[in-house]
C-alpha positions in Angstrom: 0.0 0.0 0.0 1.6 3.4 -1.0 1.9 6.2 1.8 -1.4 8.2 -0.3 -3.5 5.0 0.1 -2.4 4.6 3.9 -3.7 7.8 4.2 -7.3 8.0 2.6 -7.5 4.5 4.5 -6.8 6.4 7.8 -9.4 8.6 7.2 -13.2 8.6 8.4 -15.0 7.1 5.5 -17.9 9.9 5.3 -14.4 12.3 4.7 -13.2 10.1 2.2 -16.6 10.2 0.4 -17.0 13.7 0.7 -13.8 14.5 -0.9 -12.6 16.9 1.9 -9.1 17.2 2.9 -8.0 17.4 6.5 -7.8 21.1 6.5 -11.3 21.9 4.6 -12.9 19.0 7.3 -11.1 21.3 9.9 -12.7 24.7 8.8 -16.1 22.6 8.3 -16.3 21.9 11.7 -14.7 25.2 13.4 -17.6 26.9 11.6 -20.2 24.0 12.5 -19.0 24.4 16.5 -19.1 28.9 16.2 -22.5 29.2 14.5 -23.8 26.2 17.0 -22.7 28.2 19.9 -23.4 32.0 18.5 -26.0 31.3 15.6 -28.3 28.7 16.7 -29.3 30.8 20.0 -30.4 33.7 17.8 -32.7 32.0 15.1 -35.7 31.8 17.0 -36.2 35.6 17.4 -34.8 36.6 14.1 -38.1 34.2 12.5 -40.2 35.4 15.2 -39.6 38.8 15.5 -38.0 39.4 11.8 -35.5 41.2 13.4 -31.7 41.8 12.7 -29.2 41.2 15.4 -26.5 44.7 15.3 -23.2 43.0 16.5 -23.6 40.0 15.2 -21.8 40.3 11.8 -18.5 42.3 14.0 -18.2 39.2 16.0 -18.2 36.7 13.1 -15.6 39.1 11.4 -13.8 38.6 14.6 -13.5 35.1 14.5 -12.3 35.2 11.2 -15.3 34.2 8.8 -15.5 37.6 7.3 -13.4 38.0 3.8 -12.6 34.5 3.7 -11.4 34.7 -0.1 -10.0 38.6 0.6 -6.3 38.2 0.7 -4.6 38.8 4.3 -3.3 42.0 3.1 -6.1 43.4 3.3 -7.6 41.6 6.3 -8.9 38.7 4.7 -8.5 34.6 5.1 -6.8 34.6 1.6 -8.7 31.7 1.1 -10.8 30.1 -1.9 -14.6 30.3 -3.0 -14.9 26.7 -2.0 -13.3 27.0 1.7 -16.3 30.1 1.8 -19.3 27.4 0.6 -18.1 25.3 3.6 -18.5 28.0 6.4 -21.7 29.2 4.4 -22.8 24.9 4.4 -22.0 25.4 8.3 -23.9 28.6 9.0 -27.1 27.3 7.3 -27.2 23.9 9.5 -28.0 26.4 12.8 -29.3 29.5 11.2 -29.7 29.9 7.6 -31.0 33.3 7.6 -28.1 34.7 8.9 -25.9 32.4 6.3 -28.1 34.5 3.7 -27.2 37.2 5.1 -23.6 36.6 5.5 -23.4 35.2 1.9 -24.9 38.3 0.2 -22.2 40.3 1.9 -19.5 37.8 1.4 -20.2 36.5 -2.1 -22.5 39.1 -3.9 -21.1 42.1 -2.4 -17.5 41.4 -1.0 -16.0 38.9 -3.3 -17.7 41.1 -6.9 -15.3 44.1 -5.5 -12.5 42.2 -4.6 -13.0 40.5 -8.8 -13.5 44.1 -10.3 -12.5 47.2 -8.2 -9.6 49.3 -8.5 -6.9 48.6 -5.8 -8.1 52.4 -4.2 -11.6 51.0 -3.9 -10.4 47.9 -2.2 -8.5 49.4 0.0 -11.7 51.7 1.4 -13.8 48.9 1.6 -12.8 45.4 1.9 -10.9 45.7 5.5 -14.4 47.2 7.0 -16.2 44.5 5.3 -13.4 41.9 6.6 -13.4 43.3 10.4 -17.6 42.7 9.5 -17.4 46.7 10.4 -19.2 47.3 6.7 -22.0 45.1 5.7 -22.3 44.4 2.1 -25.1 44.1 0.4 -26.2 43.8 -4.1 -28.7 45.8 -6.0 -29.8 44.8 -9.0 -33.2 43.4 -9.0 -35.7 46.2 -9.7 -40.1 45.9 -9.4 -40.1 45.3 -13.2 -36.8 43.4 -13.9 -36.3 40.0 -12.2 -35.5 37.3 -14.2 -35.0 40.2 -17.1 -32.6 41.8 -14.8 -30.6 43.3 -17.6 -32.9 43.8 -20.6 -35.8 45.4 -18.3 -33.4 47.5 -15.9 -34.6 51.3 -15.3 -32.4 52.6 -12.4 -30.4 54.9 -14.3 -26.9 56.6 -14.0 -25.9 60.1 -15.5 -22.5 61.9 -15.2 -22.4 65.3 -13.5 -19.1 66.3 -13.3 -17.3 64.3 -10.5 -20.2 62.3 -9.5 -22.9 60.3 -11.3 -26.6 61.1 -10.3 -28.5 57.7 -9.8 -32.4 57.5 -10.0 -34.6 53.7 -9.6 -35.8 51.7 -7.9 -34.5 48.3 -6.2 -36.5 45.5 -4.5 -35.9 42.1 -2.8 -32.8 43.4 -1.8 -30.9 41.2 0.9 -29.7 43.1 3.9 -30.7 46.6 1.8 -32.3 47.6 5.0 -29.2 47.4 7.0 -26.2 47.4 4.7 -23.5 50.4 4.8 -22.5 49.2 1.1 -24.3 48.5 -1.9 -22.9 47.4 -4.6 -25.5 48.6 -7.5 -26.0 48.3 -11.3 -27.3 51.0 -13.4 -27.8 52.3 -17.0 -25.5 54.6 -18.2 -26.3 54.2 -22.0 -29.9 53.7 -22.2 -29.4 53.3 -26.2 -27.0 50.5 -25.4 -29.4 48.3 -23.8 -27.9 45.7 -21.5 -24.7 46.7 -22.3 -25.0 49.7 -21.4 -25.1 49.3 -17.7 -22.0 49.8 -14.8 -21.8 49.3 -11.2 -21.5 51.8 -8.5 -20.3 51.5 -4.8 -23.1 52.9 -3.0 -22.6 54.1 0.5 -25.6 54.3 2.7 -25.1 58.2 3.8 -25.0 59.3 0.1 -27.8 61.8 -0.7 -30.7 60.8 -2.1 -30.8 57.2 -1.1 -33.2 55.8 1.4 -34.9 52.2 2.3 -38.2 52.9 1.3 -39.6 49.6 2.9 -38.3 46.7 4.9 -40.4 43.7 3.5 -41.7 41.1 5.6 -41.3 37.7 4.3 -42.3 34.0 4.3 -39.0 32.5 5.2 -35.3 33.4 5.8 -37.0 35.8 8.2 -34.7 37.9 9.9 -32.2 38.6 6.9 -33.2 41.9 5.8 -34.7 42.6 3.2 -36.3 45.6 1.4 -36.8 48.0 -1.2 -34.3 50.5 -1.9 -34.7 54.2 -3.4 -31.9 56.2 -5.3 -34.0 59.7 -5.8 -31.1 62.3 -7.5 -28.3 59.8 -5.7 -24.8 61.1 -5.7 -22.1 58.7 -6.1 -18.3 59.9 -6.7 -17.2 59.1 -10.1 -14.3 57.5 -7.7 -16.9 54.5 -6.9 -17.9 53.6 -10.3 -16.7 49.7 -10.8 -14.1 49.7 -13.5 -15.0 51.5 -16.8 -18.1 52.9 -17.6 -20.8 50.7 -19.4 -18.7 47.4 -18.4 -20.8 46.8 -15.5 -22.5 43.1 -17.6 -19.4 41.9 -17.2 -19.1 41.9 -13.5 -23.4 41.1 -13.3 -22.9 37.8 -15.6 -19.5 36.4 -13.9 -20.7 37.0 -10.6 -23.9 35.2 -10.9 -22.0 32.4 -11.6 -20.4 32.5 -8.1 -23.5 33.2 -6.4 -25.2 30.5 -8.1 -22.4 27.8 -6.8 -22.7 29.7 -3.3 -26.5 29.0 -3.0 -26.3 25.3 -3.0 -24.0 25.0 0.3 -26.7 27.2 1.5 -29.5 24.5 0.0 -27.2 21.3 2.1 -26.6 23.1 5.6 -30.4 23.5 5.3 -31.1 19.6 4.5 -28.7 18.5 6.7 -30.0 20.0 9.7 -33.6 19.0 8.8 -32.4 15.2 8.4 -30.7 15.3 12.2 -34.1 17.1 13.7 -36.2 14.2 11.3 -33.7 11.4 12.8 -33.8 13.1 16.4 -37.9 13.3 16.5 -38.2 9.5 15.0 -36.2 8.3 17.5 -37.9 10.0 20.2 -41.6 9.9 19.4 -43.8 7.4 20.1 -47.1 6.2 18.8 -48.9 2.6 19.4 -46.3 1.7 22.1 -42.5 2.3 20.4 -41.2 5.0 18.3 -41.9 5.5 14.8 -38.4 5.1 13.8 -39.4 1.2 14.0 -42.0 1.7 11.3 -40.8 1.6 7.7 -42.7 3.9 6.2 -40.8 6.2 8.8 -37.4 4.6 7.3 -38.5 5.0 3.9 -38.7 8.8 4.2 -35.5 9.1 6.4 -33.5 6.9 3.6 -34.6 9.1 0.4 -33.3 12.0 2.9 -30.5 10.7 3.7 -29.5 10.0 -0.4 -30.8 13.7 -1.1 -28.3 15.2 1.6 -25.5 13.3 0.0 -26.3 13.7 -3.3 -26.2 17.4 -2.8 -22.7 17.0 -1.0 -21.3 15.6 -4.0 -22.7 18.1 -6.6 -22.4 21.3 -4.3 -18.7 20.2 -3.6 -17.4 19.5 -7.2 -18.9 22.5 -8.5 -17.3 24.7 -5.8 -14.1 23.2 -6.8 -14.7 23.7 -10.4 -15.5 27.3 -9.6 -13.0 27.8 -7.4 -10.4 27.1 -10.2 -11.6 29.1 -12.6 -9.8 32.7 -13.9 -10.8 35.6 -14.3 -13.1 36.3 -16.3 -14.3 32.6 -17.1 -17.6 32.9 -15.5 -20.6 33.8 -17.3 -20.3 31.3 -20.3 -19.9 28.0 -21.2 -19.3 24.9 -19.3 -19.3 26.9 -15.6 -22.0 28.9 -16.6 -24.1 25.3 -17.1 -22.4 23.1 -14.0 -23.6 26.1 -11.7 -26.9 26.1 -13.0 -27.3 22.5 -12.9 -25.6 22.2 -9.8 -28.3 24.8 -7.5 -31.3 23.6 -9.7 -30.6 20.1 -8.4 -30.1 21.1 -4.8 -33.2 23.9 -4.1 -35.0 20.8 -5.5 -34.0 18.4 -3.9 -34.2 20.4 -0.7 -37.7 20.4 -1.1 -37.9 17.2 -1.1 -35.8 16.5 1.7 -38.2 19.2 3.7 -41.2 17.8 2.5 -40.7 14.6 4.0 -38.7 16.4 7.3 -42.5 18.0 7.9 -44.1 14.7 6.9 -42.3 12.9 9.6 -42.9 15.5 12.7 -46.5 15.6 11.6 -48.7 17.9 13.3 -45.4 19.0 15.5 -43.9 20.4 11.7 -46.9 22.3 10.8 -46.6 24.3 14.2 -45.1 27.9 13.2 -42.7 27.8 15.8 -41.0 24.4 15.5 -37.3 24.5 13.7 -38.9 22.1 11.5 -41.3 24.3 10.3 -38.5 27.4 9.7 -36.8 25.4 7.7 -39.5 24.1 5.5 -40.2 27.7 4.9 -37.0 28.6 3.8 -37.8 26.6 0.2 -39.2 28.3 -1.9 -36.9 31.1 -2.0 -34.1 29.4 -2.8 -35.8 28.0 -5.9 -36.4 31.8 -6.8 -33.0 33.6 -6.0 -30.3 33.7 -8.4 -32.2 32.8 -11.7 -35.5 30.7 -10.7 -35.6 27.1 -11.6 -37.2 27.7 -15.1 -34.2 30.2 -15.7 -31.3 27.5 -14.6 -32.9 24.8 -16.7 -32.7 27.5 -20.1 -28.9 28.3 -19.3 -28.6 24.2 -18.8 -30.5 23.7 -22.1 -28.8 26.9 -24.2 -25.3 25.6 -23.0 -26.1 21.6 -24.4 -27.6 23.1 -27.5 -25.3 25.7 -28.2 -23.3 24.6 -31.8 
């Protein structure tokens, strides 16, 4: 037996399996044992109250989950995008609307400036965000452009001498309530269509921007969310995102990433809901022993159980595969499909791992304020954000038939 082989065999078998190396099983469970000890306690009134808890994004940034792909120069992990999906997979098991949270500052907001901005702009902004000082947030979704984010855009963005005057409107914006950064997208060339649009870095304190709305939702209640105004905004030219009318560029890579970050989110989620399914079985009983004994009980906990590790196996390759990408890679081709495919198949099968979760606590999982239940609500969202399922399964489609 060679030394490699003496060590996979030395190795738990579920780690083998999984793919993870000593290390990345290392940072899985730091983050597992932090969000179990300083997430978990806060879910319940974050759902119940929808309500945003002030220090909490300082402290994770103290212990080092803040900027985990920034580089250490700038006070960040210098890690990669797939060391970030395992603390995000972590964060979700105990409290996945704070993971949404943290992932729309990390990923949508945080790791799009450290891919496009000037070395100036990094250096105002990614050390807040990495101390978790500056919470980042995205705005591009407007009332009339969702899935047409581009084509139907109507925020606009005109040059006045050093600045750029913004006017629109954004919605569903996650932590747009509470964030001190937005990183939005304009038009700055209405003629040009879609390519006529750039991003801006968006402080909260600029004039003419307000939250017109914090909106109260079904699930993932607690991560803010709301509508955004820019009336006569004024944003330094210095904060524009590279040149003007490039911002497509950063919009189509990016959604890439955050596709390939939502499914970690998707298997934290099912995980959890297959220990509280394998937890209540054991413990409840009905005509004399627990239902864990009756196989219809063990039918539902099996399909779980190959859903959760299904998702593992997908979620992980594709974070690897996006994790080794360049520069300007995403947005096309065979990423562009793999991280289509790859959240498509874990929102889905998330519901079908929380369908069954509910199934087995029976009335106890259609109580609002079971865990089971918070979870279960936390579907559909996550088959909306990001391109909805019909959207991933025409980039899927367009890649295969593309000659």
């Amino acid at each position: 037996m060679s030394e490699s082989d003496l060590f996979t065999a030395q190795r738990p078998t579920a780690q083998v399996f999984s793919g993870l190396s000593d290390d990345e099983m290392e940072m899985l469970s730091q983050a597992d044992r932090f969000a179990k000890a300083e997430l978990y306690p806060l879910s319940q009134r974050m759902d119940d109250e929808e309500w945003w808890p002030p220090s909490i994004l300082p402290k994770i940034g103290a212990n080092g989950y803040c900027g985990i792909t920034a580089p250490e120069s700038l006070g960040g992990a210098g890690l990669d995008l797939f060391t970030s999906g395992l603390v995000l997979q972590a964060f979700a098991r105990w409290n996945h609307a704070l993971a949404l949270s943290w992932v729309a500052h990390e990923n949508l907001c945080l790791h799009n400036v450290l891919r496009n901005a000037s070395e100036e702009q990094k250096a105002r902004y990614v050390p807040g965000m990495c101390r978790g000082e500056l919470l980042g947030a995205l705005g591009l979704t407007e009332p009339g452009a969702g899935s047409d984010a581009l084509g139907a855009m109507r925020t606009t963005a005109v040059r006045d001498g050093d600045h750029y005057v913004l006017n629109g409107t954004k919605v569903y914006i996650t932590n747009g309530p509470v964030a001190d950064v937005l990183l939005v997208y304009a038009k700055t060339d209405k003629d040009l269509g879609s390519r006529g649009i750039s991003a801006f870095l968006v402080d909260k304190e600029a004039p003419g921007f307000r939250v017109a709305q914090k909106l109260v939702k079904m699930g993932f209640r607690g991560s803010q969310t709301g509508e955004l105004v820019f009336d006569n905004c004024r944003v330094p030219v210095a904060n524009r995102i590279g040149e003007e009318n490039t911002g497509v560029k950063v919009v189509m890579s990016g959604l890439d990433l955050e596709r390939s970050m939502i499914a970690p989110l998707c298997l934290g989620i099912a995980e959890r809901a297959l220990e509280l399914s394998i937890e209540y079985a054991r413990t409840r009983r009905q005509f004399g022993q627990p239902i864990s004994s009756f196989q219809m009980i063990q039918d539902k906990i099996a399909t779980m159980y190959v859903g959760v590790e299904s998702m593992r196996l997908f979620t992980y390759q594709t974070l690897r595969a996006v994790s080794a990408l360049h520069d300007g890679d995403a947005g096309r081709g065979e990423i562009h499909k793999l991280t289509a495919a790859s959240v498509m198949f874990a929102a889905n099968t998330m519901n079908t791992v929380l369908d069954e979760a509910v199934q087995i606590h029976g009335g106890a999982g259609y109580i609002w304020e079971s865990e089971i239940n918070r979870l279960y609500r936390s579907i559909k969202l996550l088959e909306i954000g990001a391109g909805t399922t019909e959207v991933r399964k025409l980039i899927i489609a367009g890649e295969l038939l593309r000659s």
